[in-house]
C-alpha positions as CSV (number, residue, x, y, z in Angstrom):
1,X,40.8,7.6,49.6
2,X,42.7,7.2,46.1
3,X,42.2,6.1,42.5
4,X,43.0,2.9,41.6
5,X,42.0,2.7,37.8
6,X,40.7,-0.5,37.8
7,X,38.3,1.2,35.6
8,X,37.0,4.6,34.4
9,X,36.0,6.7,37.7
10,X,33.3,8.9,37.2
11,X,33.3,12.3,39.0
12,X,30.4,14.2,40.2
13,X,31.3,17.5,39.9
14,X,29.0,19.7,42.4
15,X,31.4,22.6,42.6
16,X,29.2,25.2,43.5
17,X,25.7,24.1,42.3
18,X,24.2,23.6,45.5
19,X,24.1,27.5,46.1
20,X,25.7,27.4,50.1
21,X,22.5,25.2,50.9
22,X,23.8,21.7,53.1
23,X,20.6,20.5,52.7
24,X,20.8,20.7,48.7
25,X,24.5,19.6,48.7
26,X,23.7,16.1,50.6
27,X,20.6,15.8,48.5
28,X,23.3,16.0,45.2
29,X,25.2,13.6,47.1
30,X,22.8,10.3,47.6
31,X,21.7,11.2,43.9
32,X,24.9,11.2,42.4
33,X,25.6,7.8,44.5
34,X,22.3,6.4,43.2
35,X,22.9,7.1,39.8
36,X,26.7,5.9,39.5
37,X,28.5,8.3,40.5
38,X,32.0,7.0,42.2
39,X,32.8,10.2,43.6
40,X,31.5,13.9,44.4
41,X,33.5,16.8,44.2
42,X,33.7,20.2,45.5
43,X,35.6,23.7,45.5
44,X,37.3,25.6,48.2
45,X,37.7,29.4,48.3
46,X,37.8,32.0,50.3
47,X,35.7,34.9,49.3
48,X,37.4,37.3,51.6
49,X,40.7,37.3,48.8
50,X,38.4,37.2,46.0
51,X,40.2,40.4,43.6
52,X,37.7,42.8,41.9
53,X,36.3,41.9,39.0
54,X,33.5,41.8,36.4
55,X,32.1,39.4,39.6
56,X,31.3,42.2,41.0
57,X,28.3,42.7,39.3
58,X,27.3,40.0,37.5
59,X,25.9,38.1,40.2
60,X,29.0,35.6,40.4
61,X,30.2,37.0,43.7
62,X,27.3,36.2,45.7
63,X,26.6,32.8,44.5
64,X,31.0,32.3,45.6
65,X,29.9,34.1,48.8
66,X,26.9,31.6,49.4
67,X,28.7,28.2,48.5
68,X,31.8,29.3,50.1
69,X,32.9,25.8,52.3
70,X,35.1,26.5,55.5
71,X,36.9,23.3,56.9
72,X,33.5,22.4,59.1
73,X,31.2,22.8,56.1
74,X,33.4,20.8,54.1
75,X,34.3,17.9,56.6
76,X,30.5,17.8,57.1
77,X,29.8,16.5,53.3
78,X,33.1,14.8,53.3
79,X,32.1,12.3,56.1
80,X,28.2,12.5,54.7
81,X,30.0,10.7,51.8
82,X,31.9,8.7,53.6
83,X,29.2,7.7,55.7
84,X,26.6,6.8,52.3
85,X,29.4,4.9,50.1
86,X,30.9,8.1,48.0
87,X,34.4,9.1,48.1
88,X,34.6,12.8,48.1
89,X,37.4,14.8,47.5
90,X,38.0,18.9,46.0
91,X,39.5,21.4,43.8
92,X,41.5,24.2,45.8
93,X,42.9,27.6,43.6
94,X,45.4,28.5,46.3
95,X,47.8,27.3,48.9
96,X,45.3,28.6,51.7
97,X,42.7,26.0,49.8
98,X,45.7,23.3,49.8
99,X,46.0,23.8,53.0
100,X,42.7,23.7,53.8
101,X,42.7,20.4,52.0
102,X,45.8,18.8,54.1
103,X,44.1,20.0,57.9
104,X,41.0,17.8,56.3
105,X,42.9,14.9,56.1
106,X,42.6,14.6,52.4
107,X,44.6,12.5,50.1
108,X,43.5,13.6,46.6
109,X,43.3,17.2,45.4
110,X,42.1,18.6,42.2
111,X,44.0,21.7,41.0
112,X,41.9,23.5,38.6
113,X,42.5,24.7,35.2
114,X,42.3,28.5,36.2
115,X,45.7,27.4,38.2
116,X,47.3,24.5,36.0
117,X,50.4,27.1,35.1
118,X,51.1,27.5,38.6
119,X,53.8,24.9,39.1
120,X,54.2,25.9,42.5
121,X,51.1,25.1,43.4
122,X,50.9,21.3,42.0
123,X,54.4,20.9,43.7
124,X,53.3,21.9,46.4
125,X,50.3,19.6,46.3
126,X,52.6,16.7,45.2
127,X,54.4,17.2,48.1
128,X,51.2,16.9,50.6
129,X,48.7,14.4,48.9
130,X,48.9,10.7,47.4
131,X,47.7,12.0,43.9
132,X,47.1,15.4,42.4
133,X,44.5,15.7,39.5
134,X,45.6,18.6,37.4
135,X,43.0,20.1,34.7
136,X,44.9,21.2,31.5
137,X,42.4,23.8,30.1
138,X,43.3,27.3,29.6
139,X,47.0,26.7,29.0
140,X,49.2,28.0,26.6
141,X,51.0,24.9,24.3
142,X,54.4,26.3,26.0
143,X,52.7,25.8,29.8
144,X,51.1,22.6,28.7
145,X,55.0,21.1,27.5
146,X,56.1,22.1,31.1
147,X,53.9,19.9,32.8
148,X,55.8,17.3,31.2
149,X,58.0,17.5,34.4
150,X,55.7,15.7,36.0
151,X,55.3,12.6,33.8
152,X,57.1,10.4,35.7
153,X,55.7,11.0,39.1
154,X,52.8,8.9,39.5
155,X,50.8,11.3,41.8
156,X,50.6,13.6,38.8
157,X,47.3,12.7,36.8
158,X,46.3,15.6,34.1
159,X,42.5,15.9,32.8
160,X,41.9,16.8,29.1
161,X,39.8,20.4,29.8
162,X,38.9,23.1,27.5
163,X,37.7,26.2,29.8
164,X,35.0,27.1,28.1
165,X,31.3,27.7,30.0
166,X,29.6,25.6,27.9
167,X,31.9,24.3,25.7
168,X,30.6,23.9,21.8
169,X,31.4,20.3,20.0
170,X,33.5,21.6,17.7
171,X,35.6,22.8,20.3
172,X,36.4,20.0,22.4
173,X,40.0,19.4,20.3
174,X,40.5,16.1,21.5
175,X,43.8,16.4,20.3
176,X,45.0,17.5,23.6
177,X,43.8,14.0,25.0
178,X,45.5,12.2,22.7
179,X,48.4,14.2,23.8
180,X,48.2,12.9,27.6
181,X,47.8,9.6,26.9
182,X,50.7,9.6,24.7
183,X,52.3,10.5,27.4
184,X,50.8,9.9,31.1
185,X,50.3,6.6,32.0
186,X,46.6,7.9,33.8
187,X,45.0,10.7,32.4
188,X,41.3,11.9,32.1
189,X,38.6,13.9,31.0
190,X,36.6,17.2,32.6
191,X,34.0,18.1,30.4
192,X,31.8,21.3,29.6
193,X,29.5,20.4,26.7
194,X,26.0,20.8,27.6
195,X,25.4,17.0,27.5
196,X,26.9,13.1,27.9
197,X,28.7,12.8,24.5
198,X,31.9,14.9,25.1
199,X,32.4,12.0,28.2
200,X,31.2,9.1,26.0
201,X,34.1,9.8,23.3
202,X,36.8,10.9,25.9
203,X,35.8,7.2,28.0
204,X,35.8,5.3,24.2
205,X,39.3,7.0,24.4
206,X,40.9,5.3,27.5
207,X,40.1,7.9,29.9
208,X,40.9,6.9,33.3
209,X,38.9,9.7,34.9
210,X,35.8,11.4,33.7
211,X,34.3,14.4,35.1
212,X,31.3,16.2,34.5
213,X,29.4,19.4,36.6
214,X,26.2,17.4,38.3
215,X,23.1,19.5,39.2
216,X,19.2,18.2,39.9
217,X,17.8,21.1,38.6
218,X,19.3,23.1,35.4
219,X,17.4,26.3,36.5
220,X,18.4,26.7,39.4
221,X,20.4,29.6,39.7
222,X,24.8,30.1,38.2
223,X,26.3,29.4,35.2
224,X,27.7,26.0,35.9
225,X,23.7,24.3,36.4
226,X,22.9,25.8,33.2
227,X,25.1,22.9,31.7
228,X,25.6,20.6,34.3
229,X,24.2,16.7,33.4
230,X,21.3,15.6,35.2
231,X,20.9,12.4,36.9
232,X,19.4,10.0,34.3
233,X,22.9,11.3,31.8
234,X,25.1,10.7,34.9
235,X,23.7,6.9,34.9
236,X,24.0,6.4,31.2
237,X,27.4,7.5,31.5
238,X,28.0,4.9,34.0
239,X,26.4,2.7,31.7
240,X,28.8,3.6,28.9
241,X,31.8,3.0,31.5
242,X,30.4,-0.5,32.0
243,X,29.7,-0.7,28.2
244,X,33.6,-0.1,27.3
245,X,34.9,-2.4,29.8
246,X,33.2,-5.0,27.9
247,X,34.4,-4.3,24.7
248,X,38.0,-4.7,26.2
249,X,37.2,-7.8,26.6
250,X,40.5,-10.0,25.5
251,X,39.0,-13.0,23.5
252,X,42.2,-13.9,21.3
253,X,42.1,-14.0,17.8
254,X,40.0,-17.6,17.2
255,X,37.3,-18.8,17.3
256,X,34.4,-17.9,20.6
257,X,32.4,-20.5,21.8
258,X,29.3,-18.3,20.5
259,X,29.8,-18.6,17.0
260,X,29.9,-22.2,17.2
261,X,26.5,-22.6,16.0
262,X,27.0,-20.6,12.8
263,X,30.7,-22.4,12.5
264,X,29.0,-25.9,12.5
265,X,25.6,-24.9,10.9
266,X,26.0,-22.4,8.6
267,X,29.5,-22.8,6.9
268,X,29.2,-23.5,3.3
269,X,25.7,-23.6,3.6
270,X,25.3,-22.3,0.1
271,X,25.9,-24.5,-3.2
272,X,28.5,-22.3,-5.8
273,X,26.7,-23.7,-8.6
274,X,23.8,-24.0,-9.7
């Protein structure tokens, strides 16, 4: 499985919302698919080199500790995708995720923004998979100018992200995206915003990839369901997708065989005097 950007691919992101449960994650799975969805993704850790943190005790280490994939838990959704239409592919914080990633036969990777300034890690993905997707949130502008390196590789495609859990309108500083595609030929979009119209402007934008967390249920339990979309916003985003592609729609600068009626009928229709 790769990209091929014939138009805006829309990214499932399950992550961790289905809570260690199979069951749940499959069910996300045919949903996703049935609303639009070209791909699902996931995350790989290992909770066993989790450091200590404020995780400790706010409830996050359990839920890492319950949706923690191994490479048999992983394969297992990877060919359930395979198997109902869905490409499938994952974000990995480490070289043991990586690697993880390679033994699964993978060809896409997604390195997260937590680890988009460790340029040893992309390189090391560049060197193992057919294209690396690279969030850009939580950089520094000096860290964000060194991924330039990568520009004219073609594995190398960066997502507009700001790492923010939601993430507030005013805060989305599309700025950055106008950066990429000023200078990546692919680039894309992973949103936070508790809703549809973050993606909506990013894919008006010329986004070649659009991401958003995906969850049936925004009670169930973790931060990331409180503002994942739900299934009927994951289909109107497909809509959108399908909506843009028609307003590219080349039609030259003359006249369309629609307005004909108004060009033969309605022309000078009106006297300029009295």
């Amino acid at each position: 499985m790769i990209f091929n950007f014939k138009s805006t691919i829309l990214v499932a992101e399950i992550g961790w919302n289905f809570l260690g449960d199979i069951k749940l994650a499959k069910k996300m799975i045919l949903v996703a698919k049935k609303n639009g969805a070209d791909v699902v993704k996931f995350q790989i850790w290992d909770p066993n080199y989790l450091k200590d943190g404020p995780w400790d005790n706010d409830g996050r280490k359990e839920i890492y500790e319950k949706s923690y994939l191994n490479l048999d838990k992983y394969l297992k959704l990877k060919n359930f995708s395979k198997k109902n239409n869905i490409k499938c592919f994952a974000s990995a914080f480490t070289h043991r995720g990586v690697d993880l990633l390679i033994a699964a036969k993978d060809k896409v990777i997604k390195i997260p923004s937590h680890e988009a300034y460790n340029l040893d890690l992309i390189q090391y993905s560049l060197k193992n998979f057919k294209q690396v997707i690279v969030s850009v949130g939580a950089l520094k502008k000096n860290e964000l100018h060194k991924l330039l390196k990568f520009r004219d590789n073609k594995k190398f495609i960066p997502l507009h992200c700001v790492s923010s859990y939601p993430l507030e309108s005013k805060k989305c500083n599309f700025e950055k995206l106008d950066y990429l595609r000023n200078n990546y030929k692919y680039f894309g979009y992973s949103g936070h915003l508790d809703g549809i119209e973050d993606a909506v402007y990013a894919i008006c934008n010329g986004s070649s990839i659009i991401e958003k967390h995906f969850t049936l249920n925004k009670k169930l339990p973790g931060r990331d369901n409180k503002f994942a979309i739900l299934p009927g916003q994951l289909k109107q985003l497909k809509e959108w997708i399908h909506l843009v592609q028609d307003f590219k729609i080349k039609k030259g600068l003359g006249l369309q065989k629609n307005e004909f009626d108004i060009f033969k009928n309605y022309r000078g229709r009106w006297n300029e005097t009295s």
